[in-house]
C-alpha positions, -999 to +999 in steps of 0.1 A: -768-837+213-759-866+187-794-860+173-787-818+165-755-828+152-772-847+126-798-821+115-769-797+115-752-822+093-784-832+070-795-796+065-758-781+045-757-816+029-794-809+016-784-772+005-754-791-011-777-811-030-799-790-041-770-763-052-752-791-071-784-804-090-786-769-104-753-763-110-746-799-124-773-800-146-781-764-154-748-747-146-750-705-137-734-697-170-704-669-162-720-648-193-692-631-214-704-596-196-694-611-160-657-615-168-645-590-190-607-599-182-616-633-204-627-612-234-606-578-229-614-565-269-650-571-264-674-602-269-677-599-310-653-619-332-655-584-346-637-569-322-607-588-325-610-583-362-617-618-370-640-628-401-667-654-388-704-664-398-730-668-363-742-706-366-769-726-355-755-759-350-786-790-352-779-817-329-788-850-332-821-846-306-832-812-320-813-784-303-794-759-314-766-751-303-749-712-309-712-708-324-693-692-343-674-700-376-643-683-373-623-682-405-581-682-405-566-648-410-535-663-434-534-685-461-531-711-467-559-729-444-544-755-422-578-769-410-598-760-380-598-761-344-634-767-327-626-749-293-647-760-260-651-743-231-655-758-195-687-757-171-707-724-167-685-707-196-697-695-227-681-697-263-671-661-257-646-667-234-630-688-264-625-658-283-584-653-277-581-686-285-598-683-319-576-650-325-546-674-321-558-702-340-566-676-372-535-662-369-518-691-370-540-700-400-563-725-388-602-720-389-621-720-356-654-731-343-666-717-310-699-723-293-723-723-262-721-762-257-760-776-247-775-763-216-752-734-216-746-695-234-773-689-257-775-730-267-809-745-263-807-781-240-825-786-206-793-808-189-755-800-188-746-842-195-706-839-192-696-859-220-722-879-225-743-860-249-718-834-256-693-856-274-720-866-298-723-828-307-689-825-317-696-853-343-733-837-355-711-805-358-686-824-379-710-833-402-723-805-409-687-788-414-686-815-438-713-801-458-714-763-458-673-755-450-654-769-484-613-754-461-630-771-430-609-802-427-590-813-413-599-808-378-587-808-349-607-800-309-589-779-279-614-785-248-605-771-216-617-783-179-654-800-190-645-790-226-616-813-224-630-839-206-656-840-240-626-836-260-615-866-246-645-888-252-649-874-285-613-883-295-615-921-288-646-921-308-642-898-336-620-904-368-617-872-382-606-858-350-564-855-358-555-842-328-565-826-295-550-807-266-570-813-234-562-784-204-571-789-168-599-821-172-607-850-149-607-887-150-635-898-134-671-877-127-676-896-099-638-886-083-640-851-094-676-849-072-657-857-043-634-831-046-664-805-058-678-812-021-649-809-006-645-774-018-680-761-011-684-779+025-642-789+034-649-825+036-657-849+005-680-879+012-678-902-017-711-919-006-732-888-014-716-878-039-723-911-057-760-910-047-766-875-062-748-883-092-772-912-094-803-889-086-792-866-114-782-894-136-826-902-130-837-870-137-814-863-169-814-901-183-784-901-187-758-927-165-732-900-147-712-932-127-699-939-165-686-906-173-648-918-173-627-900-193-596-922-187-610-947-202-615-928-235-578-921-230-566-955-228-587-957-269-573-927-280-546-934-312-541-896-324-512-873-309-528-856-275-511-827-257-519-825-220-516-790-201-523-784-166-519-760-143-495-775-111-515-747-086-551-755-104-578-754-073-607-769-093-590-798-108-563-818-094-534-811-113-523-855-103-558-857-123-539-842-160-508-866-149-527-894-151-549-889-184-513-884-200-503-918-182-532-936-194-532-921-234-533-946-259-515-922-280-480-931-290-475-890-301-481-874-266-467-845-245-473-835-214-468-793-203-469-784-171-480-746-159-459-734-130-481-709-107-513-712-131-548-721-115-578-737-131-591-707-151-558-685-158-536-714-178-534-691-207-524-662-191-496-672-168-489-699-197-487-666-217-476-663-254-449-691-246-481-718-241-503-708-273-470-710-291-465-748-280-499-757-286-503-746-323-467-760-326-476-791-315-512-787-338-489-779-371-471-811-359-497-832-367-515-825-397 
């Protein structure tokens, strides 16, 4: 008996593993097609009459990665916003938020980050890699966009969680509003099993972060983005939503807690889940995140 209740245990934790190494690494992306409701005037900057150029970003190990330029819709130009979306998204989905941002007269820059959209990158590295990419994009803003700076990043669930890394590391970075992210990969696992399988065993979680760590070079156990909090010095805004099923919302409390920040503000999103902050946040929660952007030029 004790014997087929461990093969009945091995054999989900196996499919678990396997499942998760895709989706960790190579996430399903939710293409802009499979949710309409996230792009309800189309998937074209176009169609929400926005003025952009397409871009191919170089990164620093030779991908590119696919974005938009999105330039403000009012003058005069009060910088730009790079916008990140979270795991399996696509820079589609940050279309609304670009329509804000250029209304409110900031440039935006939207793109599939590596490993997802139409981005090249064999591994998904949550931070790791991807906060470099903000600075490679930077730089290259730098060069070829003269109304560019100065800038500011909006990263929401994975996206934030990079926003956050970048921010303790990058000086040009002015500000940031992080939405629905994690302090710890290796926490945030747990509670990733305990969704797919109702029960969360740190221990395996731990060793396939590890085993993907192997195969991705890349050391997932260090992916902390509390600590990059705690070095942060620019105004942060954190928003979360307090019904969020993906992300705990104790999680947001405590990156605004642990921000080194002395300009920071917590907002709270009664009834909103992990992906639908903007829309029960509604016009009320765009207008307090480019208030608190114009705040701190």
């Amino acid at each position: 008996m004790i014997g087929w209740c461990l093969v009945l245990f091995f054999i989900p934790m196996s499919i678990f593993s396997q499942l998760s190494g895709q989706l960790l690494l190579k996430p399903g992306t939710f293409f802009k097609e499979s949710h309409p409701e996230r792009t309800p005037k189309g998937n074209d900057p176009a169609d929400y009459g926005l003025r952009s150029d397409k871009v191919g970003f170089g990164v620093a190990d030779g991908i590119i990665l696919a974005g938009y330029y999105v330039y403000s819709s009012i003058a005069p130009v009060q910088g730009t916003l790079l916008i990140l979306h979270g795991i399996g998204s696509c820079k589609e989905h940050s279309l609304l938020k670009a329509l804000v941002a250029a209304e409110n007269g900031y440039n935006a820059v939207i793109y599939d980050a590596r490993a997802h959209g139409e981005s090249e990158g064999r591994f998904c590295t949550f931070g790791a890699e991807e906060s470099q990419d903000v600075s490679r994009i930077l730089d290259i803003l730098d060069q070829d966009y003269a109304l560019a700076s100065p800038y500011f990043i909006w990263g929401h669930s994975l996206g934030g969680a990079v926003g956050l890394l970048a921010l303790a590391d990058e000086p040009r970075l002015k500000a940031g509003v992080i939405e629905s992210s994690f302090t710890e990969l290796d926490l945030v696992a747990v509670d990733y099993m305990n969704n797919m399988l109702g029960f969360g065993q740190k221990r395996f979680t731990d060793r396939l972060l590890n085993r993907l760590g192997q195969i991705a070079s890349i050391d997932f156990m260090a992916i902390k983005p509390i600590e990059s909090a705690r070095k942060i010095k620019v105004p942060v805004m954190i928003a979360h939503g307090e019904n969020d099923e993906r992300i705990k919302f104790e999680y947001g409390l405590e990156l605004y807690n642990n921000l080194g920040s002395e300009s920071k503000k917590f907002v709270a999103i009664p009834g909103a889940g992990h992906i639908n902050l903007w829309t029960v946040g509604g016009q009320k929660y765009m207008d307090e995140v480019m208030a608190f952007f114009g705040q701190h030029h």
